[in-house]
C-alpha positions in Angstrom: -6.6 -28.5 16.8 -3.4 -29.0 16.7 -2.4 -27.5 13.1 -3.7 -24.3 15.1 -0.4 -24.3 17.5 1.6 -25.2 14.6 1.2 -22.4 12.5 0.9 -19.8 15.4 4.9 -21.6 16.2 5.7 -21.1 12.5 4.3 -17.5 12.2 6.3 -17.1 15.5 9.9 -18.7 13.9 9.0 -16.3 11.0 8.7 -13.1 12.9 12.2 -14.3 14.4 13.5 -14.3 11.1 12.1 -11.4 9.9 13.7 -9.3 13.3 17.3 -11.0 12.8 17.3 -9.5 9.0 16.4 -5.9 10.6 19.2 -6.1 13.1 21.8 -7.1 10.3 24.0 -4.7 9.9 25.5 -6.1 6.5 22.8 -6.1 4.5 21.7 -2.8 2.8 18.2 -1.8 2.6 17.6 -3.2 -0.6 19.0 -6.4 0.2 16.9 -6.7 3.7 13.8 -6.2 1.7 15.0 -8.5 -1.1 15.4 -11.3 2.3 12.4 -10.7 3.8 9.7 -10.7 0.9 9.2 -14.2 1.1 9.1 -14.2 4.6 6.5 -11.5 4.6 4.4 -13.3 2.0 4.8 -16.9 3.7 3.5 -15.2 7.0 0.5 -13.6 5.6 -0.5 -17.1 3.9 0.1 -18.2 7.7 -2.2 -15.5 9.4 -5.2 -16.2 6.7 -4.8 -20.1 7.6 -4.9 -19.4 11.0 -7.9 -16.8 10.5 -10.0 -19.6 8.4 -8.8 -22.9 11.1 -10.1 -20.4 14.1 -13.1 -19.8 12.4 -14.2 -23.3 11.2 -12.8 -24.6 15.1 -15.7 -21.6 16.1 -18.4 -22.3 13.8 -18.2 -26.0 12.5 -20.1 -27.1 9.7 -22.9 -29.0 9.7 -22.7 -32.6 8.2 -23.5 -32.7 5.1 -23.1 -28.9 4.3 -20.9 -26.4 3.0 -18.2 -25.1 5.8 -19.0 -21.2 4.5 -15.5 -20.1 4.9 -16.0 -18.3 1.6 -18.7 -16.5 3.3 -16.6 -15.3 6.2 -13.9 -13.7 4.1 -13.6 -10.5 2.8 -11.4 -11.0 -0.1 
């Protein structure tokens, strides 16, 4: 699957984001967590995406059924 590689890159560009806000010196605390909220929240929408695409690559559905991904999360 290829969407699989492309949101591991993306989760990947995002964690490189998320590290050049922490090494800024000019930002203030406040302002660094401001910055990286919506990084944080875009990456755990990634991770969950990649959870659910690894499982359904894993355990395909039968034709004709349900895939049962609500089944397999906990949330």
């Amino acid at each position: 699957m290829k969407s699989i590689a492309y949101i591991e890159q993306a989760i990947a560009e995002l964690d490189k984001e998320v590290q050049e806000i922490l090494l800024n010196m000019k930002f203030s605390l406040t302002e660094k967590d401001n910055y990286m909220l919506p990084l944080l929240q875009q990456k755990r929408v990634l991770n969950q995406t990649l959870e659910d695409l690894t499982y359904l690559k894993e355990h395909p559905p039968t034709p004709n059924q349900p895939c049962g991904i609500s089944k397999y999360r906990e949330d």
